[in-house]
Structure formats: structure tokens, C-alpha cells
C-alpha positions in Angstrom: 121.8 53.7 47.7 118.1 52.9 49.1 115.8 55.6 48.5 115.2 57.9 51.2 111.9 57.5 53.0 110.6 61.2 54.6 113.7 62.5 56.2 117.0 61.1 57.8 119.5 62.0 60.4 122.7 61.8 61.3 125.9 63.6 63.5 129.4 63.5 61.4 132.2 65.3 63.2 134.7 66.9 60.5 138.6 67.7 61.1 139.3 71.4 60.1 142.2 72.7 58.6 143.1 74.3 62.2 143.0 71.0 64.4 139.4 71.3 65.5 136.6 69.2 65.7 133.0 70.5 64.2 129.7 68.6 64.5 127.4 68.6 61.8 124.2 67.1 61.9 123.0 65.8 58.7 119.5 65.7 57.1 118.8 63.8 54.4 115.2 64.6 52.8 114.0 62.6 50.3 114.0 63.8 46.9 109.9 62.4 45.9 107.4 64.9 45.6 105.2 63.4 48.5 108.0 64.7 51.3 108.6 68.9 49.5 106.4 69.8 52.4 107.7 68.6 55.3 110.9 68.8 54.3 111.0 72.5 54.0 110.5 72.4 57.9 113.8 71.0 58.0 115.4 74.2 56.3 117.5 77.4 58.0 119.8 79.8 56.5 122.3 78.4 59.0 123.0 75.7 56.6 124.6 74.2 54.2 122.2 72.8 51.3 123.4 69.4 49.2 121.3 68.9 46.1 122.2 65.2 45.4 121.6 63.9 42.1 121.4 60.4 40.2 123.8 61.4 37.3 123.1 57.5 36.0 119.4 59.0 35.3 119.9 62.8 34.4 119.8 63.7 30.7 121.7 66.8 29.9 118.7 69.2 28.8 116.9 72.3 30.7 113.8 70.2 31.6 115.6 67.5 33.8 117.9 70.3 35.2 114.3 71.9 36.2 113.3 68.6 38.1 116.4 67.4 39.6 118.3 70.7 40.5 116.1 74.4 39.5 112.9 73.1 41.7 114.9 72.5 44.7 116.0 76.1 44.2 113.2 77.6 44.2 112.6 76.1 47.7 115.8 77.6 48.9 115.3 80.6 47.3 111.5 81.1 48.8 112.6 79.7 52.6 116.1 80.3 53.1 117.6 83.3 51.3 120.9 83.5 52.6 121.5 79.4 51.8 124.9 78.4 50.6 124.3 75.5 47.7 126.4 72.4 46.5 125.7 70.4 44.0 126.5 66.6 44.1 126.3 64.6 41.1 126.2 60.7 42.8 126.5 57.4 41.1 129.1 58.2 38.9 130.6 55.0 38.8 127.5 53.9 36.6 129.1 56.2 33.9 131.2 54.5 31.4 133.4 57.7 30.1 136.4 59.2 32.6 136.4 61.2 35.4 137.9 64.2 33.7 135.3 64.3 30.6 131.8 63.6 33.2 133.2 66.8 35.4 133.9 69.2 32.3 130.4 67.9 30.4 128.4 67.9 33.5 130.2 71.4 34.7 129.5 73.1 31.5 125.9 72.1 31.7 125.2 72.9 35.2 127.0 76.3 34.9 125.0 76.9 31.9 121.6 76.1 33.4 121.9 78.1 36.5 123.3 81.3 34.8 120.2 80.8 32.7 118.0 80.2 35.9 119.4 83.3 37.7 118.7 85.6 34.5 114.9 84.4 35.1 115.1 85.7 38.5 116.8 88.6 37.4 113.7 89.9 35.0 111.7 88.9 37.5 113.1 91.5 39.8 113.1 94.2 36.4 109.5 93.3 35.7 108.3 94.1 39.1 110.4 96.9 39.3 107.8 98.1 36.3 104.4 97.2 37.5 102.8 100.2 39.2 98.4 100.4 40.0 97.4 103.7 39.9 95.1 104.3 42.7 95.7 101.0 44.4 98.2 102.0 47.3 97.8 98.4 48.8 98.7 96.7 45.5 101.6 98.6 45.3 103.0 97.6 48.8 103.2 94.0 48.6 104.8 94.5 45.1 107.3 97.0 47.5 107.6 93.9 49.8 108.4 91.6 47.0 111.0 93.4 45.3 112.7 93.9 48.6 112.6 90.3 49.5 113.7 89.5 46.3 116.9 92.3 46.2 118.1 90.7 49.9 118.6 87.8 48.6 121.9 85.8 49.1 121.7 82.3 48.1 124.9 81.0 46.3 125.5 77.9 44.6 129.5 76.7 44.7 131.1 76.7 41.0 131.9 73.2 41.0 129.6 70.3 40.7 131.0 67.5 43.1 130.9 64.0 41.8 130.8 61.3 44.2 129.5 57.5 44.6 128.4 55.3 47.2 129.6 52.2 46.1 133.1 53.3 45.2 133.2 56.0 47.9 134.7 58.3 45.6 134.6 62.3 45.8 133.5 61.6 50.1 136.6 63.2 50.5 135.9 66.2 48.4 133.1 66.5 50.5 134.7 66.1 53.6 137.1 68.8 52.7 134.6 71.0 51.8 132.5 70.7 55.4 136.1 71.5 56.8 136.4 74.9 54.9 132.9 75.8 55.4 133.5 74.9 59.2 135.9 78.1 59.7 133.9 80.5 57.1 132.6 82.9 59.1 130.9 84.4 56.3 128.8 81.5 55.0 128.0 80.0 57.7 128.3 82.3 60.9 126.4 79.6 63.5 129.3 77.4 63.4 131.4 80.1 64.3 129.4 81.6 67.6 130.6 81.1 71.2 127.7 79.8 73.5 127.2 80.9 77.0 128.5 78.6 79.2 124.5 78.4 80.4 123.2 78.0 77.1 125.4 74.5 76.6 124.1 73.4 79.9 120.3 73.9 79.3 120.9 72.4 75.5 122.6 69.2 77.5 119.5 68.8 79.8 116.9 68.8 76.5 118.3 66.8 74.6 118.9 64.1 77.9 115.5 64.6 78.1 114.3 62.6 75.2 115.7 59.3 76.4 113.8 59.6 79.9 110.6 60.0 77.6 108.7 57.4 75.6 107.1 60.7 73.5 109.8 63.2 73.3 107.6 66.3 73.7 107.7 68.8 76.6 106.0 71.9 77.5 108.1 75.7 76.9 107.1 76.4 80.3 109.0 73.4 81.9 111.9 74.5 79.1 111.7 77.8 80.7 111.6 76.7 84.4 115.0 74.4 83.8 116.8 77.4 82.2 116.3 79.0 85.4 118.3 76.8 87.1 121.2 78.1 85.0 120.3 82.1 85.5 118.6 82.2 82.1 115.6 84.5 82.6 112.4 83.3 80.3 113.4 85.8 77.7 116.9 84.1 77.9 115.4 81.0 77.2 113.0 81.9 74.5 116.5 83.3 72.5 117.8 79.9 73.2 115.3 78.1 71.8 115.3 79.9 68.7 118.8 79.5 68.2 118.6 75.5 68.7 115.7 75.9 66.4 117.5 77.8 63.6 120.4 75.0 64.0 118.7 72.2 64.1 118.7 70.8 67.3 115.1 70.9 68.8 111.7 72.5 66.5 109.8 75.0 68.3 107.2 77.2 66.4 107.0 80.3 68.3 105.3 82.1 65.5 102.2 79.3 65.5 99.8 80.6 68.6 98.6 77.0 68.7 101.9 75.1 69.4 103.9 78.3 70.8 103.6 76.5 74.4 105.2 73.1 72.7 108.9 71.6 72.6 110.3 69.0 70.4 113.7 68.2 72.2 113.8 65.5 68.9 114.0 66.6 65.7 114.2 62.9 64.8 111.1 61.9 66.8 109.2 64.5 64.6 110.5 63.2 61.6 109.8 60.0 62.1 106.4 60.5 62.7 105.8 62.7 59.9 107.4 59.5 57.7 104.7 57.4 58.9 102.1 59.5 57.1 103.8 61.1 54.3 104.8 58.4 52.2 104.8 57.2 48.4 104.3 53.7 49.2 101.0 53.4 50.9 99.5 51.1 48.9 102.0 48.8 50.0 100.3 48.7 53.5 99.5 45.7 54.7 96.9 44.7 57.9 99.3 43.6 60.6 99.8 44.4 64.3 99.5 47.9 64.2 95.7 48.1 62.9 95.0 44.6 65.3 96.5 46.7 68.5 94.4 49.8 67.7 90.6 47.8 67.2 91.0 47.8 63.5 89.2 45.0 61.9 90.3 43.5 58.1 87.2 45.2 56.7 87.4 48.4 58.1 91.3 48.2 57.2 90.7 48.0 54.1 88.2 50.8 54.1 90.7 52.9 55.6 93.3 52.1 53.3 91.2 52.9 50.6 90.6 56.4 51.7 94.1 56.8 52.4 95.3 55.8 49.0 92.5 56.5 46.5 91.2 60.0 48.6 94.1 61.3 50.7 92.8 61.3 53.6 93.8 59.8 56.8 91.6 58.8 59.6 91.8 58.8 62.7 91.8 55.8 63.0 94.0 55.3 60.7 96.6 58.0 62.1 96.2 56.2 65.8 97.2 52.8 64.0 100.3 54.5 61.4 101.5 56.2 64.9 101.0 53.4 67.1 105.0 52.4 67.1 105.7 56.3 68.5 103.6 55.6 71.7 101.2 58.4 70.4 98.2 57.2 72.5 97.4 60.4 74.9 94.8 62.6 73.4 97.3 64.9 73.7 99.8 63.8 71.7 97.4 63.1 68.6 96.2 66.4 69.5 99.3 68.4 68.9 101.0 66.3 65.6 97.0 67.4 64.1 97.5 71.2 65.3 101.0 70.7 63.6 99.1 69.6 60.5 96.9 72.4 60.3 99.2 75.3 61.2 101.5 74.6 58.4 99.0 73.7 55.9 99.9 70.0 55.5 96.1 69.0 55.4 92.7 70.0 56.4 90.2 68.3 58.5 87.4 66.5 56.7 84.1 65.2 58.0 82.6 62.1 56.9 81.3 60.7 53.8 77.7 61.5 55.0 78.5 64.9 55.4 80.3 65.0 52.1 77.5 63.9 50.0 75.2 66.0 51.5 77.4 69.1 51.0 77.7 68.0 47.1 73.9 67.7 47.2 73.4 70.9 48.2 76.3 72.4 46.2 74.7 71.6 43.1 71.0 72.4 44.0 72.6 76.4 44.0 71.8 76.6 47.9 74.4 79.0 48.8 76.9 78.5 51.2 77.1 80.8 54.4 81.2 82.5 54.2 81.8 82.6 57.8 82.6 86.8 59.1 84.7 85.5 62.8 88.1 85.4 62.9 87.3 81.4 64.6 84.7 80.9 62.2 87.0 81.7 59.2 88.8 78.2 60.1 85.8 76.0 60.3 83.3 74.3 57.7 80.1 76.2 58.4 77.1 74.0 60.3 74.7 75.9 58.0 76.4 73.6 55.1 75.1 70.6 56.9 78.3 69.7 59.2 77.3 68.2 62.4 77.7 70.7 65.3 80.3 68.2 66.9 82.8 68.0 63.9 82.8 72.1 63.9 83.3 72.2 67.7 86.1 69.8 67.5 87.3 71.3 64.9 87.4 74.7 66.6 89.3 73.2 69.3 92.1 72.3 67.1 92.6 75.0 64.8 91.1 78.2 66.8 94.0 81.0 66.4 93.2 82.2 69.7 94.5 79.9 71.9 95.9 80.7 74.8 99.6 80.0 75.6 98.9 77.7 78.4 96.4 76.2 76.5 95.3 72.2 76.7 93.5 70.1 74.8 90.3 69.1 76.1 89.7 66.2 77.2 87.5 63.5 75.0 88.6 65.4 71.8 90.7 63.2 69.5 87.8 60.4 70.7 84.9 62.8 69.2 86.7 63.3 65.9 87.1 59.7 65.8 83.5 59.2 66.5 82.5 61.3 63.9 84.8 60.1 61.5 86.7 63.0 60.7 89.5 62.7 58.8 92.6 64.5 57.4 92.8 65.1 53.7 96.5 65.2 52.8 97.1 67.2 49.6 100.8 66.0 48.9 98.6 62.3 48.7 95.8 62.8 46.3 95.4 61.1 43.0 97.3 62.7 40.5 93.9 61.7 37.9 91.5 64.6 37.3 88.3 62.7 38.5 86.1 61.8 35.5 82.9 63.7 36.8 84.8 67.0 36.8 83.6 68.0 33.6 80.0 66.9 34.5 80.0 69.4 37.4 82.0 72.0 35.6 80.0 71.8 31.8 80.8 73.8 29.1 77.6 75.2 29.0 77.3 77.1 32.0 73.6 78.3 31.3 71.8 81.7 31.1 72.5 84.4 34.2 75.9 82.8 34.8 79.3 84.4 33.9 82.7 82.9 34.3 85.8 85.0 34.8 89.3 83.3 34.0 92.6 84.1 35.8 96.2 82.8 35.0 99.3 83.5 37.4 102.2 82.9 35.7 105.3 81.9 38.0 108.8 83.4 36.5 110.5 79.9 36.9 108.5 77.5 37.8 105.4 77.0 40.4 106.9 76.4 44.5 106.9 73.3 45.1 104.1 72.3 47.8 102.5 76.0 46.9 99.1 74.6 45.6 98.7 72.0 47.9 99.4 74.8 50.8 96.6 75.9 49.0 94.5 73.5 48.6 94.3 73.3 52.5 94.0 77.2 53.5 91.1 77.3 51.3 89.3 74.2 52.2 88.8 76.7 55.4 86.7 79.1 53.4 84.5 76.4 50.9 82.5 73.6 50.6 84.7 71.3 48.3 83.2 68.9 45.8 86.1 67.0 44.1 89.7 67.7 44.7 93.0 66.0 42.8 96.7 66.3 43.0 97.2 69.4 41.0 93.2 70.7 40.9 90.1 71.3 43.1 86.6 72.3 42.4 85.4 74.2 45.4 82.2 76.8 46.3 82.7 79.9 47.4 79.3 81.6 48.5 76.8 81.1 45.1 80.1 80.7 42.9 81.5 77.9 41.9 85.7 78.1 41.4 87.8 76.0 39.2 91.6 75.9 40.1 94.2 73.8 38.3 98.1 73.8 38.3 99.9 73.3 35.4 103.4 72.2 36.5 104.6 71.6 33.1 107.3 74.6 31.5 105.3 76.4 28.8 
């Protein structure tokens, strides 16, 4: 009944109709808007996806359909095409009318609401279908790409709304019934029906046995590949297997990010946990106890840390040593790779410090322009010509330069040099959801002789991804100077122009 902090595991073996045991491993992401992000690492289209709502709290009306149910689709829809969809309607016991009359009511609506929703994605297809650029070849591909995206599509949401509660354990059965059909539907979800080689089992056995043996459950591919070859898997053999553990759950590996393609996370939960640690609702709640004490952390700086965490969004590093301290994250290396993590996926961008702010701001608004860098590494990094010192961008480079090798290792010294520097991470999914006051001051009305401003609005056919403008918010940070940032808006400089982006989340 407690509200789900980040992300949650579990194993629950189901009975099938036919006598056999199935495993399924069970992760429950948390439903507030600070965990959309990293909860979408979490997804595969070898899966079955549970939209649990609090029926005690939903109003039958298109708006909180959108918020509880149609945003959560849009997720699915975006990351994992082929999905197969339940909706759970928990807490029912809190209803005063039957059974029979909350199933048909609720039923009704839902069934309403998503025929509704699908339409939307329907003319969205028709529209596209439409558009055509004379002349502009390149336009017209990614609308090509889109369309076919869109057309292979095969999410499907079951008919029936399930209605359950945890205090009266009513409907678990339902559910239970339902994991035992899906567990022999080859269609839906194939994965459960595959035979392993005998190898593969053994080498997913010896990974997962090797989390215990390790305070920090991370391990190099190489020394994944070098045990598969105990077991005749050639490295190619083992990369396959690693994908398929990936796509089902059982370990992440991110062979498409250059920058981490040489790392192994045997536990999904260790991850998970230490993503909880930093994206959280509750920071405010933080208190200075032995975490900050064990790290060097004074009261004072503490609460200057806090402060940027909960008012800015942006973490430290000291403050990210002292928030991972229970993980045993204290090798460079370790910090080193959770940041890389960071960065790759656009969860946050690195940020130097205050100093370096202000004097970026000063210069913003004095109409100096700011260099665009032209490398494929310098694309990544603030510029030094916009006053950021030469050890923040060489750190920086370090961490977030695409071209990495495979066997690649952090240098030593680094995670010590950001802290030096105070560098920090600014966490989109954390800022303020308050436009700052001065906006308007730096954005007037009057924008003066010799200036011309050019407005453009995207309109989303349903509604705005979740966690899209906060990705963002983070890949351009790599291309700008920024001068004030908030939840759903950032003024940044681009060159000698100033840009002003907002997100309106709110249905027309």
C-alpha cells in the first residue's frame, strides 16, 4: 500500500494450466513523475506491462484517464511496440458500491477512453500519411521512418480492467490466473516460451553467483566473455547472450552506448537501487546523518548541498559520493561509470560551478557570442571560450567523449578533479516546477531594434512523452550556455541567439 520509491523487485513462480512452473520477475516502478526516466530503462517487449491504478482517487473523466492510464501508454507505445497491457484498478475495497456495478462502470469508461486514445493514434498515422516537402528529400525520410514505426506497431491492451486490493487480497487470483495463461502464449510473449542452450543456463548461473561474491555488483564484458568460454560460447556467443538476459531482465548491458559497451550489471536490483538514491520526490526530507559525516561533509556545507539539490537540481559530487555511500561506491571507477550512465541516457548534464555560472550569465547578456563547438568531442562539452575552466572541460571530456574505446578506463584522479572543481549534475526530472521570477527580465517583451524573434509550436497528437523535454533539456545543455532552467522550461544561448523553450503539458 506504501508508495513505491524508484523501482522494486521481485521473483513470483506461477502454476500453469499444464503442471509447470514459470518464473517471473517483477518490477514495480513507481508511478511519480520524478522516476518516468529511469523507469523506461526497466522496459522490453518481452513483457507483460501492469498499469496499476488507485481507483479510491480516479474520477471517471478523459483528463485523469490521461494521467493515470493514456501517459503510461505513450511510454509503451514510444519504447516497447510489441507490449501486451493490463490494466489493474487496486483499492477497490475503498469503494462503497458492489463488485458487479465498479467492473461494468469502470469497464465502460476505460473501454471508452482507450478506443478514443487509439483513434488519436490512428489520425496521427492518416495525417502523416499526408504531409509531403517538395524538394526536401531528407524531410520526407524521417516522416517515411515514422510512419513505418508507427504501422509496426503491436501493443495491445487486454479487454478487461482487473480489480484487485491489497488489504482484502481480492482479484490476486485473477491475476495469478492470468500470468498462468500468458506463461504458455507463445504469441504474446514468445521469451517465456524459448529453450536455452544448456551453456547459456550455465553462464547465466555463474553471473548472477557473481553478485554475492562482490560488494559492487559490476564486472567487465570482457571477463563475461572469458567465463562463457569456459562453456564453448565463442565471444559472439556471449554478446547474443547478453542481449537476451538484457531484453528479459536479468542483467543491463548497453551495447549500443560506446561509453559503457565494455560494462556488466549482473544486478538489475543493485542498479536500481542506486538510481533510487538520486531520483527521488522526497529530498527535502534529507537529513545530515552518517552518510554526509562518513564522506567529510560538514552541517554547513550539507546544507549547501541540499540546497542545490532541492531548489536547483543538481547533485554534487559530493553530494552523489555521500547519497551512494551505502552501495560501496567509493572507487573512482564506480562513480565514474553510474555518471557515464547519467549522461548516455540523458538523465542529467554536468554543470560547473557557481563561479562559472555567473560568469557565463554575465557574458550571455553583454551579447558576447558564444563559440558552437564544430568536433564531434567538442559537441559534448561547455566551450572554454565561455569562460569554463580548462579542468572542468577536460574532465568532462573524459566522461562523455563518444569515442571511447572498448577497453577503455577511467583515468585515474578524475571523479576527485570534478569534485575539486565543483562540478555537479543537474537533474532535469528534479528542477522546480516554478518559472523563475527573472525569466521575464531576461526574456522582455521588448526585444529592441535589429532583433527578430521567430516562434515555433510542436503539437504532440496525444500528449507530450513523458521524460521527452527533460531528455531535452540535457542533450542541449551540450550545445548552450544556459541561463535559467525549470521543470518544464529553459532559457538557453545558442551562438548570438537567445532561445526560449517551454512545455505545456496541459491538454489543449
Amino acid at each position: 500500500e506504501d508508495r513505491t520509491i524508484g523501482v522494486e523487485e521481485t521473483v513470483v513462480t506461477v502454476r500453469t494450466f499444464s503442471e509447470t512452473n514459470k518464473q517471473w520477475k517483477l518490477i514495480d516502478c513507481g508511478g511519480h513523475k520524478a522516476y518516468m526516466l529511469t523507469n523506461q530503462l526497466m522496459l522490453s517487449d518481452n513483457a507483460l506491462a501492469i498499469i496499476v491504478v488507485d481507483i479510491s482517487q480516479y474520477e471517471l473523466n478523459e483528463e485523469c484517464f490521461r494521467q493515470n492510464v493514456g501517459d503510461f501508454l505513450e511510454v509503451l507505445y514510444e519504447k516497447n511496440s510489441r507490449a501486451h497491457v493490463v490494466i489493474v484498478m487496486n483499492k477497490v475495497d475503498q469503494l462503497t458500491i458492489s463488485s458487479s456495478e465498479i467492473s461494468a462502470k469502470y469497464n465502460a469508461h476505460m473501454q471508452t477512453c482507450l478506443h478514443q486514445f487509439l483513434e488519436i493514434r490512428e489520425a496521427e498515422i492518416q495525417r502523416m500519411s499526408g504531409m509531403n516537402t517538395a524538394g526536401d528529400s531528407r524531410h520526407n525520410n524521417e516522416i517515411t521512418k515514422r510512419l513505418h514505426f508507427l504501422r509496426l506497431q503491436r501493443i495491445t491492451v487486454a479487454e478487461d480492467v482487473l480489480l484487485t486490493s491489497c488489504a482484502t487480497h481480492e482479484g490476486v487470483k485473477s491475476l495469478l490466473n492470468l500470468l498462468a495463461k500468458l506463461s504458455e502464449d507463445a504469441n504474446l510473449l514468445p521469451s517465456l516460451q524459448t529453450e536455452l542452450p544448456s551453456s547459456w543456463v550455465k553462464v547465466e548461473d555463474e553471473l548472477v553467483q557473481l553478485t554475492p561474491h562482490h560488494s559492487v555488483p559490476i564486472t567487465d564484458v570482457s571477463d563475461a566473455i572469458a567465463l562463457s568460454a569456459q562453456y564453448g560460447l565463442t565471444k559472439e556467443g556471449c554478446l547474443s547472450l547478453l542481449n537476451y538476459l538484457y531484453q528479459v531482465g536479468s542483467v543491463l548491458y548497453f551495447s549500443g552506448q560506446v561509453a559503457l559497451s565494455n560494462v556488466l550489471f549482473p544486478s538489475t536490483a543493485f542498479v536500481v537501487d542506486v538510481f533510487k538514491a538520486v531520483f527521488r520526490h522526497d529530498h527535502s526530507d534529507l537529513s545530515y546523518d552518517h552518510r554526509f559525516m562518513r564522506t567529510g561533509i560538514s552541517s554547513q556545507q550539507f546544507e549547501e548541498l541540499k540546497h542545490d539539490l532541492v531548489h536547483n537540481g543538481i547533485a554534487r559530487i559530493p553530494m552523489l559520493l555521500a547519497l551512494w555511500n551505502e552501495f560501496h561506491l567509493t572507487a573512482d571507477r564506480h562513480i565514474d561509470i553510474f555518471i557515464r550512465l547519467f549522461l548516455a541516457f540523458d538523465f542529467a548534464y554536468l554543470i560547473a560551478s557557481k563561479d562559472e555560472v555567473a560568469q557565463r550569465l554575465s557574458n550571455t547578456f553583454r551579447r558576447q557570442p558564444l563559440a558552437i563547438p564544430t568536433s564531434t568531442t567538442a559537441q559534448l562539452l561547455p566551450s572554454v571560450s565561455d569562460n569554463v575552466s580548462t579542468s572542468f572541460a577536460s574532465a568532462s571530456q573524459m566522461l562523455v567523449n563518444p569515442q571511447l574505446s572498448e577497453d577503455s578506463k577511467p583515468a585515474d584522479g578524475l571523479i576527485s578533479e570534478l569534485k575539486e572543481n565543483n562540478v555537479g549534475l543537474l537533474l532535469p526530472w528534479l528542477l522546480n516546477e516554478q518559472q523563475p521570477c527573472d525569466v521575464f527580465q531576461l526574456w522582455p517583451q521588448d526585444r529592441g531594434a535589429g532583433t527578430m524573434q521567430v516562434v515555433v509550436k510542436y503539437s504532440f497528437a496525444c500528449s507530450c512523452p513523458l521524460g521527452l523535454f527533460e531528455r531535452l533539456s540535457a542533450r542541449c545543455h551540450r550545445h548552450s550556455s544556459y541561463v535559467r532552467h525549470w521543470r518544464n522550461g529553459l532559457l538557453m544561448c545558442y551562438g548570438p541567439a537567445t532561445l526560449h523553450l517551454s512545455c505545456n503539458t496541459k491538454p489543449p
